[in-house]
GUDRENRO-504469 format. One record per residue (C-alpha): residue number from 1; residue in one letter; x, y, z. Coordinates in pm, whole numbers, plus 50000, padded with zeros to 5 digits. Example, Ala and Ser with C-alpha at 12.3 -4.5 7.8 and 13.67 -1.06 7.14 Angstrom:
<sites>
1|a|51230|49550|50780;
2|s|51367|49894|50714;
</sites>
This chain:
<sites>
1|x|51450|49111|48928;
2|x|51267|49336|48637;
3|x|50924|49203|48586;
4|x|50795|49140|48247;
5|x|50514|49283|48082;
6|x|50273|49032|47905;
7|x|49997|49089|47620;
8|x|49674|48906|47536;
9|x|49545|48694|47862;
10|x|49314|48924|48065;
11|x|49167|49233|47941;
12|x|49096|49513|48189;
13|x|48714|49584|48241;
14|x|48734|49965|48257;
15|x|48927|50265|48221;
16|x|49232|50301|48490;
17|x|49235|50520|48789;
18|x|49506|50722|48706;
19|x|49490|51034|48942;
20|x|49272|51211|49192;
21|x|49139|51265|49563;
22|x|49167|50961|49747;
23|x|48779|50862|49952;
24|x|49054|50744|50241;
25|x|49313|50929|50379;
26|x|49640|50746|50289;
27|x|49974|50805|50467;
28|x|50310|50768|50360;
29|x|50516|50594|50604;
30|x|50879|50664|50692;
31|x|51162|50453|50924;
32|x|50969|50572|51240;
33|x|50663|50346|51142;
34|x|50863|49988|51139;
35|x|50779|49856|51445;
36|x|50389|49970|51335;
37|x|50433|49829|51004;
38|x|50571|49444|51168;
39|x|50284|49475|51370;
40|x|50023|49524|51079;
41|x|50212|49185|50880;
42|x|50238|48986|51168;
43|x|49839|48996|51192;
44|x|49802|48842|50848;
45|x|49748|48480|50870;
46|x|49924|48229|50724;
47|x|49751|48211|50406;
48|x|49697|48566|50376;
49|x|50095|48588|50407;
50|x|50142|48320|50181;
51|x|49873|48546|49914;
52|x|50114|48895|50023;
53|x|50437|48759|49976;
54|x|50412|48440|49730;
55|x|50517|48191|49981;
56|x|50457|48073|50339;
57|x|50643|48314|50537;
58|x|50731|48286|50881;
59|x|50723|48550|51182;
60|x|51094|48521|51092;
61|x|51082|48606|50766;
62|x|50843|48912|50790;
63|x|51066|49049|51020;
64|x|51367|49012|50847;
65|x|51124|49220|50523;
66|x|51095|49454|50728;
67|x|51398|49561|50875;
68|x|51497|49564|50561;
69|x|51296|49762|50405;
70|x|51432|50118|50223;
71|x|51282|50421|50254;
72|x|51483|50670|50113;
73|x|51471|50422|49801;
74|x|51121|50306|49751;
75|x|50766|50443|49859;
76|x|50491|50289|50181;
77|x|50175|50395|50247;
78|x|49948|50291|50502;
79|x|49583|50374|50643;
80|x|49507|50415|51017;
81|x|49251|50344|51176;
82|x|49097|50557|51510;
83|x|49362|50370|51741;
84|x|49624|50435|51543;
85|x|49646|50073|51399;
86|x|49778|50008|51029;
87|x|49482|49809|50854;
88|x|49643|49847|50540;
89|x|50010|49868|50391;
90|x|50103|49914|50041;
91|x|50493|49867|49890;
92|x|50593|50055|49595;
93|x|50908|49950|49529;
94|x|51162|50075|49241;
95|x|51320|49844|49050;
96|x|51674|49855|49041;
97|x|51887|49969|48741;
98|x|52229|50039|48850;
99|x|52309|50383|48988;
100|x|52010|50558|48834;
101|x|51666|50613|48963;
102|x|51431|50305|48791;
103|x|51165|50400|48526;
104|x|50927|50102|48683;
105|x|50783|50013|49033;
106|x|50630|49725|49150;
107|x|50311|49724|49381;
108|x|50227|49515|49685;
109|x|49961|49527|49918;
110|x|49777|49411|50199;
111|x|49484|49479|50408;
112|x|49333|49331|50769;
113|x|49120|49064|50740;
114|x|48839|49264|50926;
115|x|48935|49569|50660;
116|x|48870|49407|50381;
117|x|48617|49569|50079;
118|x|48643|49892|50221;
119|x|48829|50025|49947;
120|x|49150|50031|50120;
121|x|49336|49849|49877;
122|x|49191|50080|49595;
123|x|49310|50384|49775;
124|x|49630|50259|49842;
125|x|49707|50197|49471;
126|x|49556|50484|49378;
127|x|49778|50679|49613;
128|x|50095|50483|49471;
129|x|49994|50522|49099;
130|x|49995|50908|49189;
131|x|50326|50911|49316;
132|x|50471|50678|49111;
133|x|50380|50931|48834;
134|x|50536|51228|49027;
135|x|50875|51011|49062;
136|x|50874|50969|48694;
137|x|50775|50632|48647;
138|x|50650|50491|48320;
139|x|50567|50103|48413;
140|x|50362|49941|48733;
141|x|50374|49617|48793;
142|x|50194|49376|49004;
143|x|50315|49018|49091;
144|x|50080|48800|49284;
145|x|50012|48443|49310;
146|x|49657|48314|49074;
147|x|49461|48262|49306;
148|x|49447|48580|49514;
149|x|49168|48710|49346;
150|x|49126|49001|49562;
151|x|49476|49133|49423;
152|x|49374|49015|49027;
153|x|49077|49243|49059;
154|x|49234|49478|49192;
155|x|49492|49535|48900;
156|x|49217|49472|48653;
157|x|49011|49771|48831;
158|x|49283|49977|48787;
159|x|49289|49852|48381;
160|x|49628|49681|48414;
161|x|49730|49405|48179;
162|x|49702|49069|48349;
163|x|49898|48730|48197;
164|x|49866|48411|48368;
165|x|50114|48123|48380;
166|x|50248|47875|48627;
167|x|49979|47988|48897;
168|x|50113|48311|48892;
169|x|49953|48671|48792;
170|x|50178|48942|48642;
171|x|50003|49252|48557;
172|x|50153|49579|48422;
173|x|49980|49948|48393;
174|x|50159|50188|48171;
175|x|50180|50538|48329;
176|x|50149|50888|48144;
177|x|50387|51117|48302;
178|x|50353|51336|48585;
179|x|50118|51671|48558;
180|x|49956|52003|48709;
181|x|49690|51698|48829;
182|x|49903|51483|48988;
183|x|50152|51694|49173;
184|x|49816|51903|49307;
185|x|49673|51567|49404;
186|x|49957|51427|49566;
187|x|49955|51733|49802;
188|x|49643|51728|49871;
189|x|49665|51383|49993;
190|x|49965|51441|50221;
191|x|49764|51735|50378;
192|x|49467|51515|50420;
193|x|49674|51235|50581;
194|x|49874|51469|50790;
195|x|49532|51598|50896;
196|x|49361|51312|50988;
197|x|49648|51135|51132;
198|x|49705|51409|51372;
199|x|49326|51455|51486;
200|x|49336|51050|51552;
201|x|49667|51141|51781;
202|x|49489|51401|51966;
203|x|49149|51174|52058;
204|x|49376|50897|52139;
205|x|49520|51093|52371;
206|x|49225|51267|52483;
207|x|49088|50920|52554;
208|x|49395|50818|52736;
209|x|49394|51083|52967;
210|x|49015|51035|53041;
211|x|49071|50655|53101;
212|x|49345|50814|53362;
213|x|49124|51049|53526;
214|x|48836|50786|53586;
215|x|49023|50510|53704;
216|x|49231|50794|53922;
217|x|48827|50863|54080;
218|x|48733|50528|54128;
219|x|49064|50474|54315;
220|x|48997|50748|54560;
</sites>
């Protein structure tokens, strides 16, 4: 369903984010991360669900989300932490207009309880917002329930447009198009990511293998 873009109710309170380095290393996810990405929403709580998704949703329900979630159509990006563990999961998705590749995205996020005010959330649209320029898109939206604040300052951070009505939030950010900045951003980024995804692999398995060895002494 295309999202609508109100005027007039809340004004941003600074100039967006539109490009740059992100402070956390943000990955994008593909197929091979569903079972990580369940994982990461079935840790939310049920209000916290009911804040990500708009309504109470069920263990069900999330999983049904995400099986069905596209890759090759829309965008995820997560952050790990040193086990490995997504703490933080954001949804760009396109919306649809017929056969041809949409001209606005909509954003979703969410972030561990015990994540929280880390800038995760910041980085993560950040991160989007940079790709969503790169894949030529002109409009961002953000649809959240009123009362998660957390998301409403968010999208007024990043100088979005905010409307209320019914107890719901709909912001929109229009994008410039893509540049020397944000292509050279964007793969910087990825390297970063792939980088510190892959040095998190190796101690994990560093300290899997020394877990091993000791319990392998004690037994003797």
């Amino acid at each position: 369903m295309h999202k609508i873009c109100f005027k007039g109710a809340a004004k941003p309170t600074r100039k967006p984010f539109i490009c740059g380095l992100n402070s956390l290393p943000v990955r994008e996810l593909h197929a091979g991360h569903r079972a990580a990405i369940l994982a990461h929403f079935l840790l939310l709580d049920s209000e916290d669900r009911r804040l990500r998704f708009g309504l109470p949703s069920t263990d069900v329900v999330i999983q049904s989300y995400v099986a069905e979630l596209d890759f090759k159509r829309d965008a995820i990006f997560g952050i790990f932490d040193t086990n490995l563990k997504l703490i933080a999961i954001a949804h760009l998705a396109y919306l649809p207009v017929g056969n041809k590749r949409s001209k606005a995205a909509e954003f979703g996020v969410s972030v561990l309880a015990e994540n929280r005010y880390q800038g995760c959330g910041a980085a993560l649209l950040g991160r989007a917002i940079v790709h969503a320029r790169n894949t030529q898109v002109t409009t961002l939206f953000v649809h959240c329930l009123a009362q998660n604040k957390i998301m409403v300052h968010l999208a007024l951070k990043a100088g979005m447009q905010i409307d209320y009505a019914y107890g719901e939030a709909e912001a929109c950010l229009k994008l410039p198009p893509a540049n020397s900045s944000t292509i050279f951003a964007e793969a910087v980024n990825v390297q970063l990511a792939d980088f510190d995804f892959a040095v998190k692999s190796n101690l994990n398995q560093s300290n899997k293998a020394l877990r091993w060895l000791l319990k392998k002494t004690k037994a003797q």
